[in-house]
N, C-alpha and C positions, 0 to 999 in steps of 0.2 A: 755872126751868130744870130741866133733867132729863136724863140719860143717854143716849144713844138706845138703841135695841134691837138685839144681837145685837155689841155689843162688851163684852168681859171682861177682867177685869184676871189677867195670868197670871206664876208666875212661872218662868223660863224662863236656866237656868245662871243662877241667883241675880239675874237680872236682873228688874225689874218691868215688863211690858209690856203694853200692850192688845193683845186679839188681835179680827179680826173672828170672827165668826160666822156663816157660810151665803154660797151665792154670791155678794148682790146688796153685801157690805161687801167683799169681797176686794178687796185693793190692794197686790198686793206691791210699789209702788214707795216704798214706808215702811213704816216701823215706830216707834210709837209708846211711846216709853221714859218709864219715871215714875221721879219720884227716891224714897226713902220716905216721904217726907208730902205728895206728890202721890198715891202709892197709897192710901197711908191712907186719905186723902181721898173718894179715889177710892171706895173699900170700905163707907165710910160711907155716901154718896150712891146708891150704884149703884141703880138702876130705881126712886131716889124724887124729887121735886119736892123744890129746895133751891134757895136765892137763897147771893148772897155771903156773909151778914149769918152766914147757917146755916156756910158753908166755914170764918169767920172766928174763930170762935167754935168751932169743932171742933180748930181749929189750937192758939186760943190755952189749948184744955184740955188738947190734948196735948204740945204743945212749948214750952219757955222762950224766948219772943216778944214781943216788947212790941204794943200792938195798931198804931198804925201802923206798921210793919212789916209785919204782919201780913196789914194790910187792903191794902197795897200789892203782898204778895206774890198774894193770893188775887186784884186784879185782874188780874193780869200769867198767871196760872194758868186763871181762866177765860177771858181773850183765845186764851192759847193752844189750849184745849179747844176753841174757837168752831174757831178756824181747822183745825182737825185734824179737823172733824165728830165730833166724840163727843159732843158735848151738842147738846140744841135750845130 
C-alpha cells in the first residue's frame, strides 16, 4: 500500500486533517479528520510502501497497546483509508 499523491496531513485549529492537493483531489464535500495515532501513522507512512504488518508495529512502539488490539485497530484504519481514497 501507499499513500496517494497530493494528499497531506495538516494541522488546522489543532485539529489533524488531510488536506488534498491541486485541482484533480478537491472534494469539498468531506473532510478527512485523524485522531493522533492515526496521524502519526499517517506521518510515518506518508509517500512510502507499507503493508499493516509495518502500521502494526509502528503503533505498538509508540503507544501502550497489546498487539491484538492493535492489529484490530490498524484493520479497521486501513478499511477506512481504502474507503476515503487516500491510500492505493
Amino acid at each position: 500500500m501507499k499513500t496517494k499523491n497530493g494528499f497531506r496531513l495538516r494541522t488546522v485549529c489543532g485539529e489533524n486533517i488531510i488536506v488534498a492537493e491541486g485541482i484533480k483531489n478537491i472534494d469539498f464535500s468531506r473532510i478527512i479528520s485523524m485522531n493522533e495515532p492515526s496521524a502519526f501513522l499517517w506521518q510515518k507512512v506518508q509517500d512510502k510502501e507499507f503493508d499493516e504488518d509495518l502500521l502494526t508495529n509502528l503503533l505498538l512502539e509508540e503507544y501502550e497497546v497489546d498487539e491484538a488490539t492493535a492489529r484490530r485497530d490498524i484493520e479497521a484504519l486501513v478499511q477506512k483509508w481504502f474507503e476515503a481514497g487516500i491510500i492505493e
